[in-house]
C-alpha positions, 0 to 999 in steps of 0.5 A: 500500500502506497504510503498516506500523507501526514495530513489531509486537506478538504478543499472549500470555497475560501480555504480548506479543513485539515485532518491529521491522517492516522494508521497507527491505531489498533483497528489498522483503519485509516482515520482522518481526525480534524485540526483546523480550518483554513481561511486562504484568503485573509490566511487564519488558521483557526484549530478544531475544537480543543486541538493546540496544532503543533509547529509541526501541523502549523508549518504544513498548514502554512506550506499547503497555503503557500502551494495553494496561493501560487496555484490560485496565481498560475490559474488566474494568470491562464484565465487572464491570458485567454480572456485577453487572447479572445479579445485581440482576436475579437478587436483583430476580426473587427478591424479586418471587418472595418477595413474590407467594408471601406476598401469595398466602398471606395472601390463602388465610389 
């Protein structure tokens, strides 16, 4: 069996919640128990319940929201790129337009 990440990251909306995934336990069951919420936008960290998350789980949570944030960047940089690509090939098909219909009307003249 290929070996389980440390942690497990439920992807939402605005952030994700974070489980520590555990193997280790006397049933050899996987089990996902959770330990915080994650806000990426304004990037609050919030732990679940009574849990204190560890400067180990806090680091991953950190790396996790730093690998999301360039995604987040990368995918808004694509969605940009074409948005702009449609329009100058919009804004090019207009002029191509613009510009037969007035060398066909100073040929009629």
């Amino acid at each position: 069996m290929a070996e389980l990440p440390e942690f497990y990251f439920r992807v939402r909306e605005n952030g994700a919640s974070v489980f520590r995934v555990d193997t280790e336990n006397r049933h050899r069951r996987i089990e996902m128990h959770e330990i915080a919420m994650v806000n990426i936008r304004n990037g609050n960290i919030k732990a679940h319940g009574a849990h204190e998350l560890t400067s180990d789980e806090t680091t991953a949570i950190t790396q996790w929201m730093e690998a999301c944030r360039a995604l987040l960047k990368r995918r808004d940089l694509e969605d940009f790129t074409d948005r702009l690509l449609l329009a100058m090939h919009d804004l090019r098909s207009v002029l191509v337009r613009k510009k037969a219909e007035r060398v066909n009307r100073d040929q009629s003249r």
